[in-house]
C-alpha positions as a LaTeX table, in Angstrom:
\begin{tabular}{lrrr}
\hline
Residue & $x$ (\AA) & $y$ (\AA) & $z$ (\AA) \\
\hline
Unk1 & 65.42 & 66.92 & 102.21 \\
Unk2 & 66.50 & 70.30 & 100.73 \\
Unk3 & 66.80 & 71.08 & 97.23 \\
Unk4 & 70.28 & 71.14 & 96.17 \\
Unk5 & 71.61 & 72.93 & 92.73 \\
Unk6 & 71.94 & 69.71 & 91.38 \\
Unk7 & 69.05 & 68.71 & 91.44 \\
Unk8 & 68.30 & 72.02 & 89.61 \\
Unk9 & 70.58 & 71.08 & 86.88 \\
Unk10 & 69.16 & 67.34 & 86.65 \\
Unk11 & 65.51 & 68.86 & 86.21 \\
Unk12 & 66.74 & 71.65 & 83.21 \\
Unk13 & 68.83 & 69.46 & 81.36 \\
Unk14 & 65.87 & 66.93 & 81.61 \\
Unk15 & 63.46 & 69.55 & 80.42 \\
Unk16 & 65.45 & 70.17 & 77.48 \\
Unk17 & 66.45 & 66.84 & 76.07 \\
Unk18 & 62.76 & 65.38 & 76.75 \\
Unk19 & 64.25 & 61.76 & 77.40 \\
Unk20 & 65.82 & 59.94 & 80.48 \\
Unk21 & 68.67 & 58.46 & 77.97 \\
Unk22 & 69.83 & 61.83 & 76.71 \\
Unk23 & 69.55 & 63.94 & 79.53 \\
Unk24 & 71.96 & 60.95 & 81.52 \\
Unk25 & 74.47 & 60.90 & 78.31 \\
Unk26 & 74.44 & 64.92 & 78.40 \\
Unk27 & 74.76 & 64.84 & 82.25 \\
Unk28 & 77.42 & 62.36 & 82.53 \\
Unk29 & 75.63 & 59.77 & 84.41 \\
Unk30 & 74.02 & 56.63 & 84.59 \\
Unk31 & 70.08 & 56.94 & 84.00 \\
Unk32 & 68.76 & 55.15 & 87.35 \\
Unk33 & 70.71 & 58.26 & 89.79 \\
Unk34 & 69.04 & 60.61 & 87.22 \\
Unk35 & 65.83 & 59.24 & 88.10 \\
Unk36 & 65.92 & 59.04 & 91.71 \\
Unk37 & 67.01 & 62.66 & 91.81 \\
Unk38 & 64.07 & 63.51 & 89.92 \\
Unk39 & 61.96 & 61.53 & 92.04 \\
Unk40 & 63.06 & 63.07 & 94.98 \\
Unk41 & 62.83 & 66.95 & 93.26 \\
Unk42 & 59.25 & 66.01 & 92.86 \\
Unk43 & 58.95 & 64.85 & 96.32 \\
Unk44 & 60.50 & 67.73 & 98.31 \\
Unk45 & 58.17 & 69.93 & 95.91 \\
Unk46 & 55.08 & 68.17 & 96.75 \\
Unk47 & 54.04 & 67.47 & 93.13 \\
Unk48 & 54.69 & 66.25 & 89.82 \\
Unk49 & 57.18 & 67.99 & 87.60 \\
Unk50 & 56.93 & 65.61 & 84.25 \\
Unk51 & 54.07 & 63.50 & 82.62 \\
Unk52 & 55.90 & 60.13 & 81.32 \\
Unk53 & 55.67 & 59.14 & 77.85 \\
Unk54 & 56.25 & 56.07 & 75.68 \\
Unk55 & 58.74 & 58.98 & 74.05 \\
Unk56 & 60.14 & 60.04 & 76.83 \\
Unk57 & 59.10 & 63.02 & 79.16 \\
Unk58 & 57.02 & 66.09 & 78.85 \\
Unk59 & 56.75 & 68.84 & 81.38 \\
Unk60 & 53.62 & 69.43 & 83.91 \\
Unk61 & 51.63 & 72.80 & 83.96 \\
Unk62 & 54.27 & 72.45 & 87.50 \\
Unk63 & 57.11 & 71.49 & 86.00 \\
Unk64 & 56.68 & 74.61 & 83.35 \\
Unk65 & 56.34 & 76.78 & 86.18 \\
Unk66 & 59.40 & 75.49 & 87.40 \\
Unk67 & 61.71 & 75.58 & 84.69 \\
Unk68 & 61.55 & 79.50 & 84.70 \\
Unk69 & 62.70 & 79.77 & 88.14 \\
Unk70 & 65.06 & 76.79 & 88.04 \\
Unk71 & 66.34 & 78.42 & 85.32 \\
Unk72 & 67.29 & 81.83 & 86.66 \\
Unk73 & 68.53 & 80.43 & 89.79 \\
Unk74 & 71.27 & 78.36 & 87.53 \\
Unk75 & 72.28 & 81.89 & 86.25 \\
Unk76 & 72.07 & 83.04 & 89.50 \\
Unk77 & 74.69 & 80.68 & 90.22 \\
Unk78 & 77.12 & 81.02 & 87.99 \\
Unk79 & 76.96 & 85.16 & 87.86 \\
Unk80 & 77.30 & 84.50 & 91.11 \\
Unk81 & 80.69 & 82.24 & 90.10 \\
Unk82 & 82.20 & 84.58 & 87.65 \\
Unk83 & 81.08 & 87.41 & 90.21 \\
Unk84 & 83.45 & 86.18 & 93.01 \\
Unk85 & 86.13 & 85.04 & 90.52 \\
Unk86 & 86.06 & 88.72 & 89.19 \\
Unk87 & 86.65 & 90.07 & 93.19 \\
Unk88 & 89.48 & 87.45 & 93.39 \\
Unk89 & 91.22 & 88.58 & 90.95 \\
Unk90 & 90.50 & 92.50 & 91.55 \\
Unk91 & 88.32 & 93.35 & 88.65 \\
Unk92 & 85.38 & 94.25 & 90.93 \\
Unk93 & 85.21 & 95.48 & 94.83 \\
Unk94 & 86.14 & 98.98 & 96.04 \\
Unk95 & 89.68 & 100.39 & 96.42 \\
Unk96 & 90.59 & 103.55 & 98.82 \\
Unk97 & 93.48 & 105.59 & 97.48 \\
Unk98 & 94.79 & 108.55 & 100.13 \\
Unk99 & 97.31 & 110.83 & 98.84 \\
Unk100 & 99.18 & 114.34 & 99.70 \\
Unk101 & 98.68 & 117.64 & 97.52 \\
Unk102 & 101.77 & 117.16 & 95.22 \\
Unk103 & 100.85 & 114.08 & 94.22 \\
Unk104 & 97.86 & 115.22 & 93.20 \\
Unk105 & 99.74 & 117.67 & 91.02 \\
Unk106 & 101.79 & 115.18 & 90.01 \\
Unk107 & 101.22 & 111.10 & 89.17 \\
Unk108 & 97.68 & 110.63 & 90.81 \\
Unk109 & 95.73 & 112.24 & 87.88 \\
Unk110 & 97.43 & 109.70 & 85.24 \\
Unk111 & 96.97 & 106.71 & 87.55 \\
Unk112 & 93.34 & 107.40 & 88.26 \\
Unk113 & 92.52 & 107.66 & 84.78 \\
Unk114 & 94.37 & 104.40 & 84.24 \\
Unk115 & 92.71 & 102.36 & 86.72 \\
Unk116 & 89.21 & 103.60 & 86.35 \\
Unk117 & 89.74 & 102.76 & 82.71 \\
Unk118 & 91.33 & 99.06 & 83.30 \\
Unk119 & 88.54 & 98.18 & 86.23 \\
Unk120 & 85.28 & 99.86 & 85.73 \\
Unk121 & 83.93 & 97.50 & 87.95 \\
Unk122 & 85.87 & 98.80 & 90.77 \\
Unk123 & 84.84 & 101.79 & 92.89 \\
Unk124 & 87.48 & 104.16 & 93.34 \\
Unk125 & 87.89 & 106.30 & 96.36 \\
Unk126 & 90.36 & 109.34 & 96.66 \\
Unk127 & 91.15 & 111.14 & 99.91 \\
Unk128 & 93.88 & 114.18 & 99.93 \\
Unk129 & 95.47 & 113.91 & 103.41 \\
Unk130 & 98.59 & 115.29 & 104.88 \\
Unk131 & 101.65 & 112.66 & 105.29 \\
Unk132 & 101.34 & 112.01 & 108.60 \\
Unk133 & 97.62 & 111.38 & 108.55 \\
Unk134 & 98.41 & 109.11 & 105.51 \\
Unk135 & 100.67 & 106.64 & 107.29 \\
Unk136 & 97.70 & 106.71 & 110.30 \\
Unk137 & 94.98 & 105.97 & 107.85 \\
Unk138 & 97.32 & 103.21 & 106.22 \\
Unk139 & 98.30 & 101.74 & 109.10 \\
Unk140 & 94.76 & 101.57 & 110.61 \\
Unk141 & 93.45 & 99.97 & 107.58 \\
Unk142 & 91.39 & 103.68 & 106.56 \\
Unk143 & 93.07 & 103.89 & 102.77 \\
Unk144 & 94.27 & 101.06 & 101.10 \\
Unk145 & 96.81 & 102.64 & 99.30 \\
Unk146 & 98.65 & 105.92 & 99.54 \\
Unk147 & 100.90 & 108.00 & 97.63 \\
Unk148 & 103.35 & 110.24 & 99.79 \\
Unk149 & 106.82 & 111.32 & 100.37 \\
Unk150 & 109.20 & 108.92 & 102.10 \\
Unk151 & 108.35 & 108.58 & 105.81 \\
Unk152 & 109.47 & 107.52 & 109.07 \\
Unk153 & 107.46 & 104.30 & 109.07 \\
Unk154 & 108.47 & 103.70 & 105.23 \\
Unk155 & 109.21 & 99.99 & 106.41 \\
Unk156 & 106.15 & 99.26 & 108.13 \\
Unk157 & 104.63 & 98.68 & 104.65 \\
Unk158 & 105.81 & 97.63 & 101.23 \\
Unk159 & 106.48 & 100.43 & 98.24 \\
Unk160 & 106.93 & 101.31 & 95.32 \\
Unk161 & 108.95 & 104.42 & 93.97 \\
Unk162 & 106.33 & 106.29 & 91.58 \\
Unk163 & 108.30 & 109.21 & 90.64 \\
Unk164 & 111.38 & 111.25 & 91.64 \\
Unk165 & 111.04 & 114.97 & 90.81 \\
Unk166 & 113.42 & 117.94 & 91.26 \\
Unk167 & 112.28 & 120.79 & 94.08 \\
Unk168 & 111.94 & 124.51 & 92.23 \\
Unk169 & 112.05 & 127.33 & 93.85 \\
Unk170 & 109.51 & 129.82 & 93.91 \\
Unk171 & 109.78 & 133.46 & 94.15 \\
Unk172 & 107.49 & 136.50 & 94.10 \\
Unk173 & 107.03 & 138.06 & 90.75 \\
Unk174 & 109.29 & 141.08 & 92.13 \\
Unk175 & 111.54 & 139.19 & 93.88 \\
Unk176 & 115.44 & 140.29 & 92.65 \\
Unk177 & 116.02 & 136.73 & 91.05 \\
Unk178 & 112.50 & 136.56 & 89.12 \\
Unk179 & 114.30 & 136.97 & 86.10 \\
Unk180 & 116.95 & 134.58 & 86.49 \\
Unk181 & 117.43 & 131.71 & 84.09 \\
Unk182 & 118.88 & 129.69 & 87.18 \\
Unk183 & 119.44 & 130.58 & 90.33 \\
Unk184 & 122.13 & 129.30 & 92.95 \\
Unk185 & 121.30 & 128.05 & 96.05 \\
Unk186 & 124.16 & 130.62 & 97.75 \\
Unk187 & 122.44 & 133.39 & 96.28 \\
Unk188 & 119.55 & 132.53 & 98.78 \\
Unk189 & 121.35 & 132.66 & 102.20 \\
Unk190 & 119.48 & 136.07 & 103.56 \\
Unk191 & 116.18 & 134.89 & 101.87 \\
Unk192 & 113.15 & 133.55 & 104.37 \\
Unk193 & 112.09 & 130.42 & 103.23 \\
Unk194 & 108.43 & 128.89 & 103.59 \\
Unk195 & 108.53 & 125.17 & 104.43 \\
Unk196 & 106.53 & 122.07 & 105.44 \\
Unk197 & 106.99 & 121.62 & 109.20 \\
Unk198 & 109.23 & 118.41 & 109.61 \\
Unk199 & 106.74 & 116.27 & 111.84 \\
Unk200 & 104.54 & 116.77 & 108.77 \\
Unk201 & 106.80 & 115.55 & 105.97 \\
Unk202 & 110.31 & 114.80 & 107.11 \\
Unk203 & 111.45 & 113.59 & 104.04 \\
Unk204 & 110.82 & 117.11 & 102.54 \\
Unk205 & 111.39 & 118.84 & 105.38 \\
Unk206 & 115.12 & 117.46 & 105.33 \\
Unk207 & 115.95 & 117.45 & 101.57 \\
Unk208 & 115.48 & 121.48 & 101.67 \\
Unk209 & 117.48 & 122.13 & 105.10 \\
Unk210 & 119.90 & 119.64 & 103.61 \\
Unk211 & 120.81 & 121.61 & 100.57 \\
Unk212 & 120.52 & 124.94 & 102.46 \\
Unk213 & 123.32 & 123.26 & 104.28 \\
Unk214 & 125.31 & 122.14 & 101.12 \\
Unk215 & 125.43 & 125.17 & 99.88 \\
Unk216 & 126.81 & 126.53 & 102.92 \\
Unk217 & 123.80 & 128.09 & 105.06 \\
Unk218 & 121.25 & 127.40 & 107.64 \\
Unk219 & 117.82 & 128.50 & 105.64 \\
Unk220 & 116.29 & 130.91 & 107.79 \\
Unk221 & 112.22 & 129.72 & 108.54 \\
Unk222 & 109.85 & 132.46 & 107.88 \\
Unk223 & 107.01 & 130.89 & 108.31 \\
Unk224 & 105.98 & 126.69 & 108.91 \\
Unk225 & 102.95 & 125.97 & 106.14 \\
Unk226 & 101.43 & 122.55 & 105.74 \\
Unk227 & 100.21 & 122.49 & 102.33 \\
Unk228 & 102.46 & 123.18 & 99.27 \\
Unk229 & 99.67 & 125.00 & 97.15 \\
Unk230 & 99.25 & 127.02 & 100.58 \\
Unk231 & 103.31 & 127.57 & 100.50 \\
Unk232 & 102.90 & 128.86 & 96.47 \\
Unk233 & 100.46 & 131.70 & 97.46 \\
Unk234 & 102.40 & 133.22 & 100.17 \\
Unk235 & 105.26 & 133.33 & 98.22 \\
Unk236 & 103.05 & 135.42 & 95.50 \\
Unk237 & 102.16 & 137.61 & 98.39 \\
Unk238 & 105.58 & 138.43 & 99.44 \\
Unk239 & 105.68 & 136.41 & 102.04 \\
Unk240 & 108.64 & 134.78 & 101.48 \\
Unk241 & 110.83 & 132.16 & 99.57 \\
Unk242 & 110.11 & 128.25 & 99.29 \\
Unk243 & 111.31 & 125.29 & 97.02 \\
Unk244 & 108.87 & 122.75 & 96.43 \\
Unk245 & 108.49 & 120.00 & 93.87 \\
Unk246 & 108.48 & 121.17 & 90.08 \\
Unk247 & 105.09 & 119.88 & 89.80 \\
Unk248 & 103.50 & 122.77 & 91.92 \\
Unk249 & 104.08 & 124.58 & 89.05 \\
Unk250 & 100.55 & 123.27 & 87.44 \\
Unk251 & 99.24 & 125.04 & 90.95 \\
Unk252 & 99.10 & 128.47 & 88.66 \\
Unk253 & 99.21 & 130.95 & 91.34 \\
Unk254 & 99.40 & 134.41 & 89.78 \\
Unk255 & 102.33 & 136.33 & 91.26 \\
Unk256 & 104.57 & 133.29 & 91.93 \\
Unk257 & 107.52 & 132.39 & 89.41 \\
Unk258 & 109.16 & 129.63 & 89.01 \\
Unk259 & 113.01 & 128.89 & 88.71 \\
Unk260 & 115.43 & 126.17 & 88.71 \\
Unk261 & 118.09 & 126.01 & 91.02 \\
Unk262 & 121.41 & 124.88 & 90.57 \\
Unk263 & 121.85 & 121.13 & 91.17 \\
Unk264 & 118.11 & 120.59 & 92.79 \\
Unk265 & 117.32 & 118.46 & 95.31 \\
Unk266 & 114.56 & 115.71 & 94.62 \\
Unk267 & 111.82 & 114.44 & 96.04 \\
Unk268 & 110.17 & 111.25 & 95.49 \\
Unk269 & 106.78 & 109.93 & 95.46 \\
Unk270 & 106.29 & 106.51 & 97.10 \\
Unk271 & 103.80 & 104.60 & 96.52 \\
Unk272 & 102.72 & 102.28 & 100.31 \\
Unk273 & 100.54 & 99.42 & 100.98 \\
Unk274 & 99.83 & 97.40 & 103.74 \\
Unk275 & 101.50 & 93.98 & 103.24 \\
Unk276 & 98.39 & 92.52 & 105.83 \\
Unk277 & 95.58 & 94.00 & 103.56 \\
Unk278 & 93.87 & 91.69 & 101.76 \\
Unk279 & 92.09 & 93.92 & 99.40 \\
Unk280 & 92.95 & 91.92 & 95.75 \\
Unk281 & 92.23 & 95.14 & 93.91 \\
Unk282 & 95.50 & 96.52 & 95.01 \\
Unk283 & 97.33 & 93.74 & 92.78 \\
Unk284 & 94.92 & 95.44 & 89.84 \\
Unk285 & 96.43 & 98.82 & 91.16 \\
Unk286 & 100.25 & 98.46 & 91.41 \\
Unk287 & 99.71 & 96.59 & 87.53 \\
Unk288 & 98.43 & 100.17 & 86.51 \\
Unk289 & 102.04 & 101.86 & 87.89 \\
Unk290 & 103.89 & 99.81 & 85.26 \\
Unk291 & 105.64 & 102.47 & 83.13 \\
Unk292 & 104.73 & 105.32 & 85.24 \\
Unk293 & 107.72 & 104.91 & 86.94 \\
Unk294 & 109.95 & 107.74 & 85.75 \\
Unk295 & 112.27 & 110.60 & 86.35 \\
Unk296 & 110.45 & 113.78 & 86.16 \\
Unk297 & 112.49 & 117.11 & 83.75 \\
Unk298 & 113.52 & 119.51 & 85.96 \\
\hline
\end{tabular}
């Protein structure tokens, strides 16, 4: 017969009241069950665990040895207990968070440092990954979470709108329009624009042509870039014109200037999970994005 973690218990709280009659009371039970389950510890061990007394009981050279390891499995146990209670709820286990370049000018900073700070116990893992590659790893189950523009599979997974910022354009330092206070978007019908290629980030990609098109003009492509920190420092070489979001402007690229446009397009950044993934830190996660939610200042 094996030893079971009752039987553990029994023999402790035994060991610490010295007596059959308050061991029972403390334990809840009856004092013949008590003593069987003893009697059976001592069998299964192959030895005697307490000396009987007209007192009551008084442990063995054995049953000393025993109460130290008996002991530490019983914490064992119940670390073990508030251990998996903790990964139920999120406080412990590992999170993957996958995100594009912006947002890593943008909200992922702030929501690091709040989640690191509200789960130490939870290990954190960041990847910076273009769009598309984001909704791969999410769908495949690679990043738990990712923070992105809108995309074509938006409804493939549930979201949460993080933060809606206004585009700015960026010029080169010599450009004729570095010095305006704001610039409208008609004034920028000749210029060559720099921009994410749409199967990249469609969302983006769209928003840009879209109020190219408002303002009465097809934008003419200079060149297709992926990344908008890549976009910033060919516009400081000359390269060209781009908007991107307002955030880039932490980017800090000498020889690029920012200005605001007239009536700028935004952007938002979504926030996606997998509805299948289990993970329970994400619950810990999406508590951390209370408040963040906000309109960014042009």
């Amino acid at each position: 017969m094996d030893i079971t973690l009752n039987q553990i218990r029994y023999f402790c709280t035994l060991a610490a009241a010295g007596n059959f009659g308050r061991a029972a009371e403390r334990l809840n039970m009856s004092q013949p069950p008590l003593s069987r389950q003893i009697a059976a510890l001592e069998r299964d061990l192959g030895t005697v665990l307490f000396e009987r007394t007209p007192k009551g009981v008084e442990l063995t050279a054995a049953g000393r040895q025993f109460l130290g390891d008996a002991a530490g499995i019983l914490r064992l146990v119940s670390q073990a207990r508030r251990n998996a209670s903790a990964a139920g709820r999120g406080e412990v286990g590992e999170l993957t968070m996958g995100f594009t370049m912006c947002a890593a000018y943008s909200v992922v900073p702030a929501l690091a440092k709040r989640y690191r700070k509200a789960f130490p116990a939870v290990a954190l893992h960041v990847r910076e990954l273009m769009p598309s590659a984001l909704e791969r790893d999410l769908r495949d189950g690679a990043v738990d979470i990712a923070i992105s523009f809108p995309g074509a599979e938006t409804a493939r997974f549930a979201t949460r709108t993080l933060l809606s910022e206004p585009l700015s354009l960026v010029l080169p330092e010599r450009h004729r329009l570095a010095r305006a206070r704001r610039v409208k978007m008609e004034d920028l019908a000749e210029e060559r624009f720099l921009i994410v290629p749409r199967q990249q980030a469609p969302s983006l990609h769209d928003t840009i042509v879209g109020r190219c098109r408002e303002a009465g003009f097809t934008p003419i492509i200079g060149l297709e870039v992926y990344l908008q920190q890549t976009i910033v420092n060919f516009v400081a070489e000359g390269l060209g014109i781009a908007l991107v979001p307002a955030s880039m402007r932490r980017s800090q690229i000498e020889g690029a200037v920012f200005r605001p446009v007239e009536r700028p397009p935004a952007i938002e950044q979504i926030l996606f999970w997998s509805p299948e993934n289990s993970n329970p830190c994400i619950a810990g996660f999406l508590s951390c994005c209370d408040g963040l939610d906000r309109q960014a200042a042009g």
